[in-house]
C-alpha positions in Angstrom: -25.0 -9.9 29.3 -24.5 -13.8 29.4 -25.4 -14.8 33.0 -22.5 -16.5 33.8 -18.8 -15.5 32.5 -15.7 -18.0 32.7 -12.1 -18.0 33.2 -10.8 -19.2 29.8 -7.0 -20.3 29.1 -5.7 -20.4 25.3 -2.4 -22.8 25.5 -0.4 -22.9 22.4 -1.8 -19.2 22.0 0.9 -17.9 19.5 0.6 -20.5 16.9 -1.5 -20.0 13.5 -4.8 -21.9 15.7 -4.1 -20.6 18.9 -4.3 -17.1 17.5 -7.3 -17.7 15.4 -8.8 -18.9 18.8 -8.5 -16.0 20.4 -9.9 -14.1 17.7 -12.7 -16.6 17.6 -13.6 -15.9 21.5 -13.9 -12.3 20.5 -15.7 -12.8 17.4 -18.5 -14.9 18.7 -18.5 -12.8 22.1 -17.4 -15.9 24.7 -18.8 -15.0 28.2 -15.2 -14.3 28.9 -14.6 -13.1 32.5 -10.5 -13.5 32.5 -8.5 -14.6 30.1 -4.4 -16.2 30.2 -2.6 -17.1 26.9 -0.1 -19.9 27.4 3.0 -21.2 25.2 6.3 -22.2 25.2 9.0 -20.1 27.3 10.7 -19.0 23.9 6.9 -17.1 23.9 6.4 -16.0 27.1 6.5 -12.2 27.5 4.8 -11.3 24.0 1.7 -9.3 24.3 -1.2 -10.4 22.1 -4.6 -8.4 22.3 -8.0 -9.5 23.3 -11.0 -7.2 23.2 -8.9 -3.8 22.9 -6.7 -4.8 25.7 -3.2 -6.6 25.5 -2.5 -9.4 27.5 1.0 -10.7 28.2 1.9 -14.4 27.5 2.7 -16.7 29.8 4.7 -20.0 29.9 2.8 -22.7 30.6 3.5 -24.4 33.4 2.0 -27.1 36.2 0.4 -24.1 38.0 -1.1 -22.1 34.9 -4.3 -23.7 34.9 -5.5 -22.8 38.7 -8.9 -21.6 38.6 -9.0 -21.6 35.2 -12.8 -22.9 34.0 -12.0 -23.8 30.3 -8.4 -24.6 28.6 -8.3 -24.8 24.5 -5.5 -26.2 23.5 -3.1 -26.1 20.2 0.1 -26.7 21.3 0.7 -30.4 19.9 0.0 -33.7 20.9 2.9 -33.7 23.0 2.4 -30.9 25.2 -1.4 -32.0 25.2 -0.5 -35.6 26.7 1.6 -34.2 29.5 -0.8 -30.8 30.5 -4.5 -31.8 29.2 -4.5 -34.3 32.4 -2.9 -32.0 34.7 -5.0 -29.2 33.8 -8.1 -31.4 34.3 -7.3 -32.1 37.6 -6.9 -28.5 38.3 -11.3 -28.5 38.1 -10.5 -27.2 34.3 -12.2 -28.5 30.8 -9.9 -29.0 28.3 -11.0 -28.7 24.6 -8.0 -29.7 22.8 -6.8 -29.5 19.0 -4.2 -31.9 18.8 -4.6 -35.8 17.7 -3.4 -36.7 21.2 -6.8 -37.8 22.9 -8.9 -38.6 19.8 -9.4 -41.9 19.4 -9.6 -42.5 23.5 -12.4 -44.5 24.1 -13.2 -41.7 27.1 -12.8 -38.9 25.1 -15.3 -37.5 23.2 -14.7 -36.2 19.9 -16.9 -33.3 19.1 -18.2 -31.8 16.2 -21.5 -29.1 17.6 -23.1 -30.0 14.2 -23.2 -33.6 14.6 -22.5 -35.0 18.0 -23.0 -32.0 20.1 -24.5 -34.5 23.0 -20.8 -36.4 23.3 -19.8 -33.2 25.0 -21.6 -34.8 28.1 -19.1 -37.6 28.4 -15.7 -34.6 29.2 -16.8 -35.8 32.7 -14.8 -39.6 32.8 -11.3 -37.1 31.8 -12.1 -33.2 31.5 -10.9 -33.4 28.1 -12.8 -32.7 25.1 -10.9 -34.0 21.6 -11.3 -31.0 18.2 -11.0 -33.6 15.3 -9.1 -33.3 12.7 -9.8 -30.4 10.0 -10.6 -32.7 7.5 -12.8 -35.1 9.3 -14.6 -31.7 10.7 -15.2 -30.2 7.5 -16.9 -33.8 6.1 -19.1 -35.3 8.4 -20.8 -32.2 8.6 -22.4 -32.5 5.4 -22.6 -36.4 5.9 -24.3 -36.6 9.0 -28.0 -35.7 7.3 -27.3 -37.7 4.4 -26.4 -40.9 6.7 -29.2 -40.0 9.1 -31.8 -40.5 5.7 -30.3 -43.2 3.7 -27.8 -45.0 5.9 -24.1 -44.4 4.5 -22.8 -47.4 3.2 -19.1 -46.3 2.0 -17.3 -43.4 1.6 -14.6 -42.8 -0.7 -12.6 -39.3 0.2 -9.6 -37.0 -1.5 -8.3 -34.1 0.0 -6.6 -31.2 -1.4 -5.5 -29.7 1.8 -3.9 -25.5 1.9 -0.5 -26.0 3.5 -1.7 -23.8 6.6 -2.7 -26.9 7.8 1.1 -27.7 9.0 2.2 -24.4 10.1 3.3 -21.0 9.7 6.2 -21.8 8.5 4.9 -23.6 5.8 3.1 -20.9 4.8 6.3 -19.0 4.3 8.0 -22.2 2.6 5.4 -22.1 0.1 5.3 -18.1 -0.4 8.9 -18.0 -0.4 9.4 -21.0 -2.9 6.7 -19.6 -5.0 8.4 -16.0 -5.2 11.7 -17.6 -5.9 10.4 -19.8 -8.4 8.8 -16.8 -10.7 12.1 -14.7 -9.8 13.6 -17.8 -11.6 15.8 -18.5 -8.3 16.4 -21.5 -6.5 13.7 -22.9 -4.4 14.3 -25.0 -1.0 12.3 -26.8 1.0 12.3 -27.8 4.5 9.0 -28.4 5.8 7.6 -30.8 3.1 9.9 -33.8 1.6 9.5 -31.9 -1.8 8.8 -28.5 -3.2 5.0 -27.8 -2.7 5.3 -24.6 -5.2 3.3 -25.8 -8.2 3.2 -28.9 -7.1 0.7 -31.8 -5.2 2.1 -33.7 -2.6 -0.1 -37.4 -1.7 2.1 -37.4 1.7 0.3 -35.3 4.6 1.8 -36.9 8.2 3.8 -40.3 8.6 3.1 -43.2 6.0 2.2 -46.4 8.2 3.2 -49.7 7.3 -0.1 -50.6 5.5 0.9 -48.0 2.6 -1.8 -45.6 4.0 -0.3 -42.2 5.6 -1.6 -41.5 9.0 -3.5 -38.5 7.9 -6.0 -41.1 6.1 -6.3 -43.3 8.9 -7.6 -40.2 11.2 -10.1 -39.6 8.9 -11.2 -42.9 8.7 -11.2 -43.4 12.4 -12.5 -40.6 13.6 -15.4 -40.3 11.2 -16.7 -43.1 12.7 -16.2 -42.5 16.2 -18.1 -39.1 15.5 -20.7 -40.6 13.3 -21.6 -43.4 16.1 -21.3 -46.2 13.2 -18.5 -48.4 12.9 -19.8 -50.2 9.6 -19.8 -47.3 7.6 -16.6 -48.2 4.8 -14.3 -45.5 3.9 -11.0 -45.1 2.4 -9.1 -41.8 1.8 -6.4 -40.4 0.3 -4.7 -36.6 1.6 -3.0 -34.7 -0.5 -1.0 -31.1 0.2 -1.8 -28.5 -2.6 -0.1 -25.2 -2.7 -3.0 -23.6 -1.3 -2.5 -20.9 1.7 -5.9 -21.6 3.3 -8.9 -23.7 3.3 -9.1 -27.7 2.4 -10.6 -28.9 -0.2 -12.4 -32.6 -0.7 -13.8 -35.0 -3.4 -16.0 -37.0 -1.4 -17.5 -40.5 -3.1 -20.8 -41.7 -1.1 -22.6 -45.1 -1.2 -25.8 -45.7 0.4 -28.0 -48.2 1.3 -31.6 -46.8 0.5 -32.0 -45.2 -3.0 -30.2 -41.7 -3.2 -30.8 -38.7 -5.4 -28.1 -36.0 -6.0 -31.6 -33.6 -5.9 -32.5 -35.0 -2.4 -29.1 -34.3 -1.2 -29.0 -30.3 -2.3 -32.5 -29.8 -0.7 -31.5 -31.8 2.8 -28.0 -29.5 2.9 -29.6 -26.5 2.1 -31.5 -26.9 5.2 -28.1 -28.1 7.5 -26.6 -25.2 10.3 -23.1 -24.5 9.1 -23.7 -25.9 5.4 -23.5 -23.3 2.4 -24.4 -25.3 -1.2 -22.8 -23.1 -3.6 -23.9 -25.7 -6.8 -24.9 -23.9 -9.8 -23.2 -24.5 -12.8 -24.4 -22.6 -15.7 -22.7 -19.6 -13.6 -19.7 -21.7 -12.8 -20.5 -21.1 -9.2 -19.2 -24.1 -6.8 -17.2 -23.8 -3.6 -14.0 -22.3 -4.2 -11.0 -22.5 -1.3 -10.2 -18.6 -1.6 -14.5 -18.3 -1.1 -14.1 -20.0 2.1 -11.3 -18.7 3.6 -12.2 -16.7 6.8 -15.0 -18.2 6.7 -16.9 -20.6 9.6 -19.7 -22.2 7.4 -19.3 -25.2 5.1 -19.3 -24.9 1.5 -20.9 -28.0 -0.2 -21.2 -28.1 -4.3 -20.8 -30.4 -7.8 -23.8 -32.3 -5.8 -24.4 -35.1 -8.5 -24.9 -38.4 -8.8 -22.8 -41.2 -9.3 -23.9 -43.4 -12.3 -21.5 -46.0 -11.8 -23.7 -47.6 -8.7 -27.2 -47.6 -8.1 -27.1 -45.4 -4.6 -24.1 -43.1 -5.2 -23.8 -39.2 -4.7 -20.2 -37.3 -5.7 -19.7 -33.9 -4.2 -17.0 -31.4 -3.3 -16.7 -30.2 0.1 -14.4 -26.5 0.9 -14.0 -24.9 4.3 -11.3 -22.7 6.1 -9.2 -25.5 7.5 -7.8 -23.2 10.5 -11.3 -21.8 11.1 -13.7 -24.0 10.9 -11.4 -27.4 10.8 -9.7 -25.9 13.9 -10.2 -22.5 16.2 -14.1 -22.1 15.4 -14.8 -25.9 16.0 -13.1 -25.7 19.1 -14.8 -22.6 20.4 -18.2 -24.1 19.1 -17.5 -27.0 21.6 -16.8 -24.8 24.2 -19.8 -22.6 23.4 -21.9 -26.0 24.3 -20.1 -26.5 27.0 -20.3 -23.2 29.0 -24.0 -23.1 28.1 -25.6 -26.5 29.0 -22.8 -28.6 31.2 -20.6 -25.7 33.4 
């Protein structure tokens, strides 16, 4: 038995990450001694379960997070900017999911794998930031290969499983995709355009610089988590009609000579990284491989002949696993064992 167990709130606990949180918790065996799931008051009476027992949810309110030790948080950056503070200043830690806190300069943004010592900093708010899937799933596998030859530039595509905006995306694309092959009419409502056998380059709001703001997170916040500010990268996000698990064709420039051989063996070694990369057997990392999945799939490591320090490869994880509910438990993990 852990030495020390913790009152542990789940806010935004009937949502596609909120629930994969609380599995998570129960998965990985959190030193859980009480547990509250919060939403919104349309949500507030369901019973969800939690280690064989079912547990009622509550509407969060001011007053929910009294003597709670550890908040996660995935109800939106809305509901995150008005109860993240209040629930820090009820003595509470608040690991939160939304894009709300970021890029604050006094909020660290956590990924166990690569900054786990940022988690130090929660102190100057009580509010830890989850990054964005994407980022998460990325600068995993970068942060060896900058730590050995100094990431120059990074050039990123996505091809991200419409999970990533909801439930009920899921059901617009299941729905569109059984109406499609029952020759019927297809609508949509969550995405501008069918997503059904289709690729959409629009994930977020497009900002006035052409760039949507999906892309701008990733650029941001890689380099807030990698500590390096002069690392270049662009990216483009895309929505495929995948149900789970984000895909990414990630360009890398370095400075000191690179070696798509050097890269395998280095990942091979990396916590969380799975290289799936041979290709007489057509094995590389597949999105319906990684689904359910908490490690890292890493493959088509090769090198880029156009440049003289360039690596290609293709990064796959479970974008509401490991780009979301396992991340954020990880972080609290760190937390409960080394700060609390």
């Amino acid at each position: 038995m852990p030495d020390k167990t913790f009152n542990v709130a789940v806010a935004g606990a009937t949502g596609a990450v909120g629930n994969q949180m609380i599995t998570c918790l129960e998965e990985r065996n959190f030193p859980v001694k009480s547990i509250k799931f919060l939403a919104s008051h349309r949500s507030a009476g369901r019973k969800l379960r939690f280690k064989g027992d079912t547990v009622v949810v509550e509407e969060m309110t001011e007053d929910s997070f009294k003597g709670v030790d550890i908040a996660l948080f995935s109800a939106g950056g809305s509901t995150s900017k008005q109860f993240a503070p209040i629930a820090a200043e009820s003595g509470c830690v608040v690991v939160d999911n939304s894009s709300q806190w970021r890029m604050d300069p006094e909020v660290p943004l956590v990924v166990p794998e690569v900054n786990p010592h940022a988690i130090a900093q929660y102190t100057k708010k009580g509010i830890i930031a989850n990054p964005n899937c994407s980022t998460i799933q990325m600068v995993v596998p970068l942060k060896p290969i900058h730590q050995k030859f100094e990431i120059k530039r990074v050039v990123v595509s996505t091809y991200q499983a419409v999970s990533g905006t909801g439930k009920k995306a899921i059901d617009e694309l299941f729905d569109q995709t059984r109406a499609i092959l029952n020759f019927q009419e297809s609508k949509n409502k969550v995405y501008p355009h069918r997503i059904a056998f289709n690729c959409l380059p629009h994930i977020d709001v497009f900002l006035d610089n052409g760039y949507s703001k999906e892309e701008v997170k990733m650029v941001n916040e890689t380099r807030k988590i990698l500590e390096d500010d002069s690392i270049g990268i662009t990216a483009t996000t895309v929505r495929v009609p995948v149900f789970y698990g984000h895909s990414e064709s990630v360009n890398i420039e370095t400075n000191k000579p690179i070696s798509a051989a050097e890269v395998r063996a280095l990942l091979e070694k990396e916590p969380g990284v799975v290289v799936v990369d041979d290709l007489e057997k057509n094995l590389y990392p597949l999105a319906i491989d990684a689904a359910g999945r908490d490690e890292i799939f890493v493959g088509r490591i090769r090198q880029d002949e156009s440049i003289p320090n360039g690596i290609n490869m293709w990064i796959v994880a479970d974008n509401i696993r490991k780009g979301a509910a396992t991340n954020a438990v990880q972080i609290a993990e760190v937390l409960a064992k080394e700060y609390l």
